[in-house]
N, C-alpha and C positions, 0 to 999 in steps of 0.2 A: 308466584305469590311472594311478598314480601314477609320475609322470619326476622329484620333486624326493625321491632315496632319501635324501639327508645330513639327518637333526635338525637339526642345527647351522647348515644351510643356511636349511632352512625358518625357523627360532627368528629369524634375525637378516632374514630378508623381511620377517614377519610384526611385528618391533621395529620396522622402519625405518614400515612400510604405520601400524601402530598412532602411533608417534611424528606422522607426518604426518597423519594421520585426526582425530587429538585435540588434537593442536597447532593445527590452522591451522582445523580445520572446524567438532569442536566446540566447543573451547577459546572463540574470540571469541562464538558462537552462545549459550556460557553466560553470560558477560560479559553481554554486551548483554541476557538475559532477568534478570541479576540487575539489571541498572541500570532494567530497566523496570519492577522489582517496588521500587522506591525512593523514598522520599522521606522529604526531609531526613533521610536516613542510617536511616531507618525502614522495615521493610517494609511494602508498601503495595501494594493494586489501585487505587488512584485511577487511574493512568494506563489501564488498561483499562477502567475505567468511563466514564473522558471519550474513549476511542476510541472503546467498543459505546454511549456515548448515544444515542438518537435523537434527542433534542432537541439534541445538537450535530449541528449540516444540516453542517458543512464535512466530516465524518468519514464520517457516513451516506451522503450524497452522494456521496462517493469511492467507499465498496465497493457502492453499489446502480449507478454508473456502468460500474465495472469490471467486475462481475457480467455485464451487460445487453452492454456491448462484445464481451464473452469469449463468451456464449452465441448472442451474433447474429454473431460471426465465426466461431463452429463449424458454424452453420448456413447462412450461407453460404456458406463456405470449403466446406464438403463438399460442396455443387451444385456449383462452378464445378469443384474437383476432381475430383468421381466424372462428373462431363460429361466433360472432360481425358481419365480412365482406361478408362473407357468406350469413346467414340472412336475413340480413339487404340490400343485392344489390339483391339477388335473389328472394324475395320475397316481396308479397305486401299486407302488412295488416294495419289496422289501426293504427294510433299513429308511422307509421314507419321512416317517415322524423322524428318526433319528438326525438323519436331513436337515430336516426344516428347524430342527432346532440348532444344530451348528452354522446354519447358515445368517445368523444372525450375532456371532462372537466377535465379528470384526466390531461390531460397534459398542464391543464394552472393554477392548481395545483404550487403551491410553495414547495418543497422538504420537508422540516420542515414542514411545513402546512399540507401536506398530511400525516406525520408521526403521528403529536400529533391528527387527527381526527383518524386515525387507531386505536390511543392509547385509544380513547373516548367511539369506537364503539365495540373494538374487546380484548381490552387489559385484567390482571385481573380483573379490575374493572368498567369494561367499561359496559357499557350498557345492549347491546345482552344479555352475559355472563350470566350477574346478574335478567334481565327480564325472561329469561328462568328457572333458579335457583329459581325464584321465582314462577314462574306459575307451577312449577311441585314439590314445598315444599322440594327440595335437600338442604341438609347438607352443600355443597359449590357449587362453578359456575363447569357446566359440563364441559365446554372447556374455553380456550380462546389462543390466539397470542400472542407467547415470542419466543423469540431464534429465530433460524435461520430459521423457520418456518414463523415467522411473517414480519423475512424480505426477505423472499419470496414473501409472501401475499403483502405485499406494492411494491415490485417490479414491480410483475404483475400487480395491480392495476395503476401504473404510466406509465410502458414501454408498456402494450397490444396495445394501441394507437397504437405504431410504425408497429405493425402487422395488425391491423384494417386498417391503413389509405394508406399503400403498396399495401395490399393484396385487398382492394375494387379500389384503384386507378388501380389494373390488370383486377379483374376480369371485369371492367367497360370498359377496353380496348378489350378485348376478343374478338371474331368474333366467332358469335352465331353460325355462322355454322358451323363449327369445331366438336361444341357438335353434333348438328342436323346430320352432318355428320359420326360422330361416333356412332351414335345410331342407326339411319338408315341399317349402317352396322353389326348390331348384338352385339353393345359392351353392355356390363354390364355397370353397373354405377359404380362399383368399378374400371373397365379397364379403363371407360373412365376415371375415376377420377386420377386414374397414370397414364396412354399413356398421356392424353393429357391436364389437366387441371395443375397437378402438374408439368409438365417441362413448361408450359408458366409460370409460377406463379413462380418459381425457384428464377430469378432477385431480386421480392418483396420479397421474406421468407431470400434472403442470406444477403440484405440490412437490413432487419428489424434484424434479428440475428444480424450484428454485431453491430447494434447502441443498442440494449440492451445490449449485452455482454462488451461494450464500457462502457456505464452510470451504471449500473450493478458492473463493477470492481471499478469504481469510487465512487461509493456511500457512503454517510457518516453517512447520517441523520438515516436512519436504525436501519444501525451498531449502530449509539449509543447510541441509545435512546431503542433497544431491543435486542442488543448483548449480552448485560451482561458480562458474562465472557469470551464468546467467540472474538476471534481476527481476526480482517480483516485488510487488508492490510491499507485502507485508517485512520483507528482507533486505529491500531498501528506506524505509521507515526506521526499521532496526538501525540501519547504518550509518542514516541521516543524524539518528538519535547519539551514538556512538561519536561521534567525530563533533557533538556538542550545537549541532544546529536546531536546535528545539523549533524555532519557528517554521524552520522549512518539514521537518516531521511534522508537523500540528497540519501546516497546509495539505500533507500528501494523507493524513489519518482521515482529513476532513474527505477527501476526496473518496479511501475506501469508504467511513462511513455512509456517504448516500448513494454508493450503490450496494452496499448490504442493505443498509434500510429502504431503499427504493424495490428491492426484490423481495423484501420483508414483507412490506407493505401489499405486495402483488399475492403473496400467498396468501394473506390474514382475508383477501378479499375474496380470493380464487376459493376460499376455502369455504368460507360462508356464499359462499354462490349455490345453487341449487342445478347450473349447469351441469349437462351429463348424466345425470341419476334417472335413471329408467326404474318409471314405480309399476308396479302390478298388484292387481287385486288377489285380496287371499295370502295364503302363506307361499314359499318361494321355496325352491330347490337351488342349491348351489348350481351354475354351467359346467356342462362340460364339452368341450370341443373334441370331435372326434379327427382323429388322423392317424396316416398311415401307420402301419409296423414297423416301419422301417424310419421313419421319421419320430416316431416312440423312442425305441430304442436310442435312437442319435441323439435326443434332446437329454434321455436318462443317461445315458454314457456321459455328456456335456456338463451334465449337475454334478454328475460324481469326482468327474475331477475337475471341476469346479473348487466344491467343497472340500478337498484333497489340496489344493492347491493353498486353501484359505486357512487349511491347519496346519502346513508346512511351517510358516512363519513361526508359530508359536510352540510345536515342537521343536523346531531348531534351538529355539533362543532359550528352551527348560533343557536342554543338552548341554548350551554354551554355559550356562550358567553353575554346572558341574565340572569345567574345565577347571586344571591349575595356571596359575597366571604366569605367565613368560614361557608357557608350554608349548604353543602351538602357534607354530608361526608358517614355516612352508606346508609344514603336510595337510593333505587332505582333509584329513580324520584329526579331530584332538587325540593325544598319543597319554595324557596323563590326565585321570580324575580323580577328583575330591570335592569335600563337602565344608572344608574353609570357607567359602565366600559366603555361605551362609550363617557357620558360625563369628565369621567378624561382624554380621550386620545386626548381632545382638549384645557381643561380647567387646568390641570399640566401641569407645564410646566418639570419638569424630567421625566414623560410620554409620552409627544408630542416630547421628542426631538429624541429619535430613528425613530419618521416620519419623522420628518426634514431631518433629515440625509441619508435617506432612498432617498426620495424623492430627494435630491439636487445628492445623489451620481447617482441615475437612469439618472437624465439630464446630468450631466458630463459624464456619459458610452456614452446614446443615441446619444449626441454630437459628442463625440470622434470616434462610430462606423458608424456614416454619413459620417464625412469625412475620414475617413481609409477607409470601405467598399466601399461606392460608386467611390473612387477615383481607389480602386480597380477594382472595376468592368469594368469601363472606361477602363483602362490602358487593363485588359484582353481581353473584349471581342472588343473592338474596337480602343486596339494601334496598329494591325498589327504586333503583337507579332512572328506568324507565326508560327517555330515547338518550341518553347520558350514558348509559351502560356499556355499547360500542365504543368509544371514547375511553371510557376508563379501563377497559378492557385492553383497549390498542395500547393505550400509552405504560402502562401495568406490565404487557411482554415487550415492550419496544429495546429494552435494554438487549433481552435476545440475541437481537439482531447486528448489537455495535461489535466489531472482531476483537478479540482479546486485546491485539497491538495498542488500538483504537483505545480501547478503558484505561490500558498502563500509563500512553503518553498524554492522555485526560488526565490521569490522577498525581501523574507528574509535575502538569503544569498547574494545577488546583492546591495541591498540600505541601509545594516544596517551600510554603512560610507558614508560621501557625494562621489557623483561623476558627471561628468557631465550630465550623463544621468537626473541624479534627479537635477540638478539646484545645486548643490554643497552643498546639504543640506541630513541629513538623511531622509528617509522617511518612515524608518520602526515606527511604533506606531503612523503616524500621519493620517491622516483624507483622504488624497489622495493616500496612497494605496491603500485602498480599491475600489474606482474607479477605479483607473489603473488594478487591479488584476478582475475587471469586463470588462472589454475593453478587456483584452486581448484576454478571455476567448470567450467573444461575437460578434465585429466586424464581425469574418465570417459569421454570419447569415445573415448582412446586402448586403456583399459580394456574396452570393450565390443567394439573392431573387432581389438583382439589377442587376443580371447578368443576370436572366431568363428573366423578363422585357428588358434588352437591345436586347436580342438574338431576339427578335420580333421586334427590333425600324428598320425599312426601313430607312436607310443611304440616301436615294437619299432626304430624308425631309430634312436634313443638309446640303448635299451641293447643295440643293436651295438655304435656306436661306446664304452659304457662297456665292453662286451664283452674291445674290443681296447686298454684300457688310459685310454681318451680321460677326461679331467678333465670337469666339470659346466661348467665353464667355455669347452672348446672344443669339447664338444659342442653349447653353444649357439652357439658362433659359426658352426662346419662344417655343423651339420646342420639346428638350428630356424631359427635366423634366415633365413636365405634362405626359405624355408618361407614362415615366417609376414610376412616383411618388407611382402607389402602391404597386412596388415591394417593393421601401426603406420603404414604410410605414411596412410592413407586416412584412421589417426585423427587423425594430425598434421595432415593436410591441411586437417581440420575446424578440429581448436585452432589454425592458423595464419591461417584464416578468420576464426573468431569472436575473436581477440585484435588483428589487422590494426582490425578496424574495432570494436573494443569500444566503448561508450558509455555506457551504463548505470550502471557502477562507476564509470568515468573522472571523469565529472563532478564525483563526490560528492569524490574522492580528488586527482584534483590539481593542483598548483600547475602554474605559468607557465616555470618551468624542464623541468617533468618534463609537458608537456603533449602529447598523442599525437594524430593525425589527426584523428581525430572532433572533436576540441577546439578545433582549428585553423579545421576545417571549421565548426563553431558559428557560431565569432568572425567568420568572413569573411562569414558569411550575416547577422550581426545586424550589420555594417557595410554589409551592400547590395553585397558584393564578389561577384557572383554567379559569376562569369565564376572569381576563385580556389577561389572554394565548388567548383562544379563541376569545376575541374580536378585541384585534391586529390581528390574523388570520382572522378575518373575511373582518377588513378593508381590509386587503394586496388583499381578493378576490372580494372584492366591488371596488377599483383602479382599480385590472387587466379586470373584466367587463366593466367598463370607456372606459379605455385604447383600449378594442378591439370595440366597439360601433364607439368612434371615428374614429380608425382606419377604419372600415367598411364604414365610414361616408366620409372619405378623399379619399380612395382605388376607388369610385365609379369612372367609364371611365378607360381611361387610356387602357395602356397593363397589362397583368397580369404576375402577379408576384407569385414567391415560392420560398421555401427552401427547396433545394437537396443537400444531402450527397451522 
């Protein structure tokens, strides 16, 4: 049912939603594909022919890398997860809520953050490696994570969430008798597990695949901190950009972008498909699959140190970040601690200024994605949009979908002269790109978890209150907002996550004045400063604990809210 009754109201939503949609999303997006159809002021495919070459190896190499990464961490990401979700909903043993809730830290995780604890715990000289080396008196470390291997490893470590939290959000929906019913009739546990558990579950595994395959192709922090030699698309873009070829970057961004948004596009569809859902009359019981004891046991043993494995990382790096710095270099063990690196990152002031920055650019995102998302959501799910609604909808999270790389060398080739959009001033190298290249990228989160909250708001609360005289205005303050507040909170909670520890944009965009955590944190690791590396990392995950406390804290009542792709 339609809550926004005023034309006039809607006409100037729908101005402010288009101004910003076209200004900032596809505005640079066009820019940058006309500059890649360019040469010497001529239109041209050259630059796409020397991207799709095969006999250029430095290009091919990148997307048959990225490709091969993307696919091998969908498919492993989705064992270690649907082991996780499995587990963990099926079964009941001690410490299992405890579980299930650590089983989802990787993904509040900051990109860099989780790269340089992988480097701490897994690398060559990281921890494991070197402890093992030592307890069995080897000549060097038996193994450790380089190459394309380690950015696997961190892949799966960041993206299995997206398989865990699908794939136990199904099997939780399930209708236990289905199972009970298939067993009864003589199925195996392997029949029933394909007739009838994998085509319900089908939705969650093709949604989880392509939001890895999505973040996966986009990935930076990885690539270049354990690519080495190797070339991925987002690391060669970086490089392109570096050495001043703008146009041949613009051609290689256009390229990741449509196949992010071509698997964007696959999900938003997949998603609203009605495929897979097995309904039943009456209320439902969760499934449960029965199996051995002996195959129990193996799967609970599997989660535990699973999840043992997945907090190695980030105890590591709250240990390192107690080190003194130029202390530990050959031995195993740090040999000297202190609590220095935390008092410089309050008490410098050229150390506290990447929080500063950090922090003031997260408010300006969060800000920006309040009023863009939720203004969005309004307009979707209660302007009366009608068969228009889809549409506005898509094009509202399509930003989503563009990879970080993608926005920066967009807003590169859009603001590096004044224009109106930017207040007629440049704005490449200055301190507000970097927010705006966080906005872009984020608002839809807020857009998707204030829409699931409104989809539950009863309309007829509104027009009581217009009933009795109430204005559009304080009936959102009285009625909706409380309501829906923790969806925005939950979406906020995300865009103050993903902007806290952005990297991706950061790098391409900015300067030394306007430099943000992740930048900081770079700089101290490519000086050997591990002990500051680590304890900027640790603040960024002592904030984002804050941040979800409070949120938990605000979120209480209300309708509830999420975030669906």
């Amino acid at each position: 049912m339609r809550m926004i009754r005023n034309r006039r109201t809607l006409l100037v939503a729908l101005v402010f939603l288009g101004a910003v949609f076209f200004g900032y999303v596809i505005y640079p997006q066009a820019v940058m594909i006309h500059g890649s159809l360019q040469v010497d002021g001529r239109f041209s495919l050259d630059h796409y022919v020397r991207v799709l070459d095969v006999s250029h190896s430095a290009n091919t190499e990148a997307v048959m890398n990225s490709v091969v990464v993307s696919l091998l961490s969908i498919f492993l990401g989705g064992i270690v997860g649907g082991v996780l979700a499995f587990t963990l909903t099926q079964f009941r043993f001690p410490l299992g809520k405890t579980l299930s809730l650590m089983a989802v830290v990787p993904i509040a995780l900051p990109p860099l953050v989780g790269v340089i604890s992988f480097l701490f715990v897994f690398g060559e000289s990281g921890l494991l490696p070197r402890i093992i080396q030592r307890m069995f008196q080897l000549e060097r470390v038996p193994f450790y994570l380089d190459g394309l291997w380690a950015i696997v490893a961190v892949h799966v470590y960041s993206f299995n969430v997206y398989f865990y939290l699908f794939i136990s959000n199904s099997l939780r929906q399930l209708d236990g008798s289905l199972i009970e019913a298939a067993s009864s009739l003589g199925s195996s546990q392997w029949k029933t597990l394909r007739r009838v558990l994998l085509p319900a579950l089908r939705p969650a595994l093709v949604g989880a695949s392509v939001l890895t395959f999505m973040a996966s192709m986009a990935s930076f922090s990885a690539p270049l901190i354990f690519g080495g030699d190797r070339r991925f698309l987002t690391t060669q873009i970086y490089a392109t950009k570096l050495n001043g070829d703008m146009d041949v970057a613009a051609a290689q961004s256009v390229l990741l972008t449509l196949v992010s948004v071509g698997f964007f596009l696959i999900l938003t569809f997949t998603s609203r498909s009605r495929g897979g859902a097995v309904k039943t009359k009456g209320s439902s019981r969760m499934a449960e699959m029965r199996v051995s004891p002996l195959l129990r046991n193996i799967l609970i043993s599997a989660t535990v140190l699973l999840i043992v494995l997945e907090l190695l990382p980030i105890i590591t790096i709250v240990v390192i970040s107690f080190v003194r710095e130029s202390s530990w270099t050959w031995q195993v063990f740090p040999t000297e601690y202190t609590i220095e690196n935390y008092v410089k990152l309050v008490a410098d002031p050229r150390i506290f200024e990447p929080i500063q920055n950090s922090v003031l650019m997260t408010f300006l995102t969060v800000v920006g994605a309040i009023l863009v998302g939720v203004t969005a959501a309004f307009v979707i799910v209660k302007g009366g949009l009608g068969k228009f609604r889809g549409l506005i909808d898509l094009l509202m999270t399509l930003s989503f979908a563009i990879p970080g790389t993608v926005v920066a060398v967009s807003l590169i080739s859009a603001f590096n002269k004044p224009t109106i959009l930017s207040g007629y001033s440049v704005l490449v190298g200055t301190f507000w790109i970097l927010p705006l290249a966080y906005l872009i990228r984020t608002y839809p989160l807020v857009v998707r978890a204030t829409s699931a909250s409104l989809e539950q708001l009863d309309d007829s609360l509104m027009e009581a209150g217009e009933t009795f005289g109430a204005s559009l205005g304080r009936r959102f303050r009285k009625i909706a907002l409380p309501l829906i507040l923790p969806g925005i909170v939950s979406g906020c909670l995300l865009v103050a996550i993903s902007a806290l520890g952005e990297f991706v944009s950061s790098i391409l965009l900015y300067s030394y004045s306007s430099r943000p955590i992740s930048m900081e944190i770079l700089s101290q690791l490519r000086g050997y400063n591990f002990g500051a590396a680590a304890a900027y990392s640790v603040f960024l995950l002592a904030v984002i604990l804050l941040l979800a406390f409070v949120s938990n804290r605000l979120s209480r009542g209300g309708l509830g809210g999420g975030v669906r792709f």
